[in-house]
N, C-alpha and C positions, 0 to 999 in steps of 0.2 A: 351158495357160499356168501356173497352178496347180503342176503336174508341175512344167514346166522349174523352175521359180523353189525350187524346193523342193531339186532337186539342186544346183541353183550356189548354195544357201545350206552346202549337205551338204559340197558340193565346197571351199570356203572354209574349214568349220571343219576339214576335213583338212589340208588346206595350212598354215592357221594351227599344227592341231596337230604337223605334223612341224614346222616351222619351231622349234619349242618344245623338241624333244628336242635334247640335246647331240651335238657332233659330237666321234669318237671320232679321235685321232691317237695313233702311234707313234712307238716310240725303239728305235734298237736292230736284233738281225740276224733276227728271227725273221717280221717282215712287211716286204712290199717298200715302197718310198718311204716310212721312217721315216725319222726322226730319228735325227744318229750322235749325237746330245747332250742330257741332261736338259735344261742350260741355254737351247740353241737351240729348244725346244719348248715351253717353258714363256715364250719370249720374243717367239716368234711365232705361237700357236695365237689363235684368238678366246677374247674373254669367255667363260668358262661352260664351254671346253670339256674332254674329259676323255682326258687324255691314258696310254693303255698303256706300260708299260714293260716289255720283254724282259728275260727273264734275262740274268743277265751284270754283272761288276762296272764299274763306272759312278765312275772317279778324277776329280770335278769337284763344285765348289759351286755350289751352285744355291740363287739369289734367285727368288723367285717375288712378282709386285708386281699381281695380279688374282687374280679368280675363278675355280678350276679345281679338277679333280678329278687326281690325281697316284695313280697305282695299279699296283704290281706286277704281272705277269703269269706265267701258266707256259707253257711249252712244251715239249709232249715229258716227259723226267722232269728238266727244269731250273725249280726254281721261284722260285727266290730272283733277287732282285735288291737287289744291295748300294752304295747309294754311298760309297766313300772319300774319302778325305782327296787333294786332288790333289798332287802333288808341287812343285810349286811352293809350298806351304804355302797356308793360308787368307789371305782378307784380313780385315781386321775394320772394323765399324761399331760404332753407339752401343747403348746399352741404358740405360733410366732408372735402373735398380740399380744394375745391374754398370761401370757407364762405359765402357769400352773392350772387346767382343767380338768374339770369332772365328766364328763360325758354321757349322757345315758346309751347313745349309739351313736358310735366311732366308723366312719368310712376310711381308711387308710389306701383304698386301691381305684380304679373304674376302668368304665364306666360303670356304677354301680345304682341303682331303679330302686327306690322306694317309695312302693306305695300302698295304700287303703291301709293305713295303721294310723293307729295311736300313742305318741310319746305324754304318759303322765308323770310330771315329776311331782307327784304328790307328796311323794313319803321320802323325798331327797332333798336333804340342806346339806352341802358340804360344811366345812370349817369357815368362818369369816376371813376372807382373802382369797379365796379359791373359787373362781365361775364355774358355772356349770351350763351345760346345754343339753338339748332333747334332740338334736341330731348336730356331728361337727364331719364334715368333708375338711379331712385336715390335708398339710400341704403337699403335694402329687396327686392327690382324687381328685376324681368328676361324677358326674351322674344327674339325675333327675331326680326332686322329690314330687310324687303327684300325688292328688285324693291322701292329703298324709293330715293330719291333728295333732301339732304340739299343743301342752297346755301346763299352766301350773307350776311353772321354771320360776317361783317368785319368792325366793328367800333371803334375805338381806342382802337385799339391791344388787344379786348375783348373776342370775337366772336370766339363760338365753333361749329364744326355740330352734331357729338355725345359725349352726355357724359355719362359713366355708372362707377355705384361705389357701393362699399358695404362694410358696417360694421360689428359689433356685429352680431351676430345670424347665421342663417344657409346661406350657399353655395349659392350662383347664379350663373346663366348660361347668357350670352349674346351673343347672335351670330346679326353679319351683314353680310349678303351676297349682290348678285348681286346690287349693292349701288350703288350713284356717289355722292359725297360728293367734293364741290369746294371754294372757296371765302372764307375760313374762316379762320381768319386774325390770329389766333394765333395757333389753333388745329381744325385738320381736324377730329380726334376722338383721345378723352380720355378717358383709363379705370384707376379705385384707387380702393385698399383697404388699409385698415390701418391696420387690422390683421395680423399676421404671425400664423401659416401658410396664406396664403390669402384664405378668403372665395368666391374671385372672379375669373371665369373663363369667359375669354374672346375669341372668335373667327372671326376671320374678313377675308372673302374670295371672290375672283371674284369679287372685286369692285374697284374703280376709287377715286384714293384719293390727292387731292392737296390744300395744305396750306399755306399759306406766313409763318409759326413757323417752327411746327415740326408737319408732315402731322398725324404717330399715335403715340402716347404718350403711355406707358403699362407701370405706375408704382403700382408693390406691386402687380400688376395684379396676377393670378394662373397661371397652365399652361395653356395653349391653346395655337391657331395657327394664323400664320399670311401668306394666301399662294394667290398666283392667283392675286395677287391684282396690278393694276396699279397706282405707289405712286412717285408723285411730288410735291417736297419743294422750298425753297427760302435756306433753313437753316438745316434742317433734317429730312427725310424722314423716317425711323423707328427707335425709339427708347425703349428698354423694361426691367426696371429693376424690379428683382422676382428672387425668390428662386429657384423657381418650374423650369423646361425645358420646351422650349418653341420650335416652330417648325417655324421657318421663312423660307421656300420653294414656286420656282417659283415666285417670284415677280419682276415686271420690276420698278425701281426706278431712276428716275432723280434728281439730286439737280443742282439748280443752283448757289449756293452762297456757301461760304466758310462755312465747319459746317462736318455733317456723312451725308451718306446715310443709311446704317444700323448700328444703335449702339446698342451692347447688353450687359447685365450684368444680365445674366440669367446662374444660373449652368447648366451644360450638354444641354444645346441648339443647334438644328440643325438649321444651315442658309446653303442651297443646294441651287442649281440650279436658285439660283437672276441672275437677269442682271442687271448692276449698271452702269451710267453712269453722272458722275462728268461734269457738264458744266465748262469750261474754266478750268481747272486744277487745280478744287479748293478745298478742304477738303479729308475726308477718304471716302472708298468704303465701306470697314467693319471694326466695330473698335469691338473689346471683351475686356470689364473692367475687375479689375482683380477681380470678383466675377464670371468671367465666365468659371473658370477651367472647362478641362471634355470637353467642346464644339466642333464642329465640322464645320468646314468650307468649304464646299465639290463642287466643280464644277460649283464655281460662275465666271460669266465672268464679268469683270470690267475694265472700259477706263475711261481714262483722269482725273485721281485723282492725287491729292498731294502725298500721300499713298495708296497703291491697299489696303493690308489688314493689322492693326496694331491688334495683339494676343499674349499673354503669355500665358503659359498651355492648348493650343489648338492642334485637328487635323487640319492641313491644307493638305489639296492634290488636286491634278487634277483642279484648276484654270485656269485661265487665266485671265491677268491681260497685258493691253496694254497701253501704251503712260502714267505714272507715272510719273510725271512731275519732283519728291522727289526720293522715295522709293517705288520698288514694295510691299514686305514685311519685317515689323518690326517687330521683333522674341522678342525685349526687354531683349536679354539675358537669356529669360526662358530654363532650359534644359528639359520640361517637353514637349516641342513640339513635333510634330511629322509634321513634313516639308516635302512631295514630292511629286514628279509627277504635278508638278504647273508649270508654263508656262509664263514667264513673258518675253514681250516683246517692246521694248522700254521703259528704264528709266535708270537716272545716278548710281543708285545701285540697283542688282537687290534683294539681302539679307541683312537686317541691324539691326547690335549687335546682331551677331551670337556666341554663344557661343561655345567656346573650343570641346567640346566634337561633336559637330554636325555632322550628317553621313548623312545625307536627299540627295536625288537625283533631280534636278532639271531641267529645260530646258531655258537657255537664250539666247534670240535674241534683238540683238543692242542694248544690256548692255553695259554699261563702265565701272564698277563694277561690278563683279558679287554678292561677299559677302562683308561683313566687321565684323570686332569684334569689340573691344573694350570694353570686357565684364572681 
């Protein structure tokens, strides 16, 4: 009796447990009874499930309004799957920043997994006045985008790859990892909340990001992180204003036009170990507003800027900071710094508006200035 009762307990927690695994649907020519339509699958699969996508390009927008797993597939030696722009053009909904958007795919629900695709906004211009993006997590979603390809969002200074935002109500989480986000003409990804504290947390890591604007935009964002990530601009390459501490580590950053490569106005933020490299000697390497007391600048190496690093109320230490075209570091007179062990070599000043009081240890090479006051 014993016995029995032991296996139709056994028996139960199996049943339960497959019950628990997601059920798996397709789109597309590559398995039979799929789906001819992103949109038709994601509109009628259950909660939770996780839906395949065949190669093949894929000319439709697609809202997705619950919890699923949305995933490229290969077949054969076809592995991409791309969704375009459908010719009928996009529609657009709201956005609490932007006002009026076009979307090419709309997250409304989560957590919600997108990955191994392709967002092309090739053949999408909305109207002038009207942004558009290749993927928008609007406000109540979350989710992950991974192994994902925006590209091509670049039509009269409109064009975004990701956007994610959140309002009223509870927390969300957005992570992008191993990404390449390129072409898009104003932001390469944007996160917003309009809350204080912010209900939005944001994370962007190991991915490829370059934008004609400002490659990642983080306003009002929460904490999270910004790390691993390969990020080129025209104009600005990370910028993140928030209350919260935010962690900018390991990112290589190019800019090529006059603008930041990291601009922060995050209290207690760490920015470590960047490599930052100003094309033609033009703008700041790392600039901290002055909402960024507390922060910490640690062992970034930076060439051929205008400015290596401009901060008030910051740790600076152990830099390095080459060919300044200006100034290596502008102190602004703050006495709350903490200056040393930085490494600055070649620029016409190598400290400026140092204040009176200043004991910091430094190392320079073919300085013509070392410091200056005038504070």
């Amino acid at each position: 009796m014993r016995r029995f009762q032991f296996l139709l307990a056994f028996l139960i927690v199996v049943v339960a447990a497959q019950s628990l695994v997601a059920a798996t649907y397709y789109v597309g020519n590559c398995r039979k009874g799929a789906f001819s339509s992103i949109q038709t699958a994601v509109s009628t699969v259950p909660v939770g499930s996780i839906i395949d996508v065949c190669p093949g390009t894929y000319a439709e927008q697609v809202t997705i309004s619950q919890n699923l797993t949305l995933r490229g597939i290969s077949d054969g030696n076809s592995p991409q799957v791309i969704i375009a722009a459908p010719s009928a053009g996009l529609t657009t909904t709201t956005s609490i920043i932007f006002g009026t958007i076009a979307p090419q795919v709309e997250v409304m629900a989560g957590p919600v997994k997108i990955t191994g695709i392709t967002v092309d906004g090739s053949a999408s211009c909305p109207v002038t006045g009207v942004h558009y993006a290749a993927i928008f997590y609007s406000s109540g979603s979350s989710g992950t985008v991974s192994e994902v390809e925006t590209r091509n969002q670049d039509c009269n200074l409109q064009g975004l790859g990701i956007l994610a935002e959140n309002g009223a109500g509870s927390s969300q989480t957005v992570t992008i990892v191993n990404c390449n986000i390129y072409n898009n003409d104003i932001f390469g990804i944007y996160a917003y909340s309009n809350q204080e504290p912010s209900t939005l947390t944001t994370s962007i890591k190991s991915s490829s990001v370059a934008s004609f604007g400002v490659s990642i935009f983080l306003d009002g964002a929460g904490a999270g992180s910004i790390s691993g990530n390969s990020i080129a601009s025209a104009y600005g390459g990370v910028h993140v204003k928030s209350t919260s501490s935010w962690l900018v580590t390991g990112n290589t950053v190019t800019l090529a036009q006059a603008g930041y490569a990291i601009d922060v106005y995050a209290a207690a933020a760490v920015i470590s170990g960047n490599t930052v490299n100003n094309l033609y000697y033009n703008g700041t390497g790392i600039s901290l507003g002055t909402t960024a007391a507390g922060s910490s600048v640690i062992s970034n190496h930076i060439s051929y800027s205008t400015v290596g690093i401009s901060a008030g109320g910051a740790t600076i230490k152990n830099n390095i900071i080459t060919n300044a075209s200006s100034v290596g570091i502008e102190l602004g007179c703050s006495t709350d710094d903490t200056v040393s062990g930085n490494i600055i070599n070649g620029a016409p000043i190598g400290l400026d508006m140092v204040p009176a009081a200043f004991n910091g240890v430094n190392h320079f090479y073919n300085v013509a200035t070392d410091t200056t006051g005038g504070c």
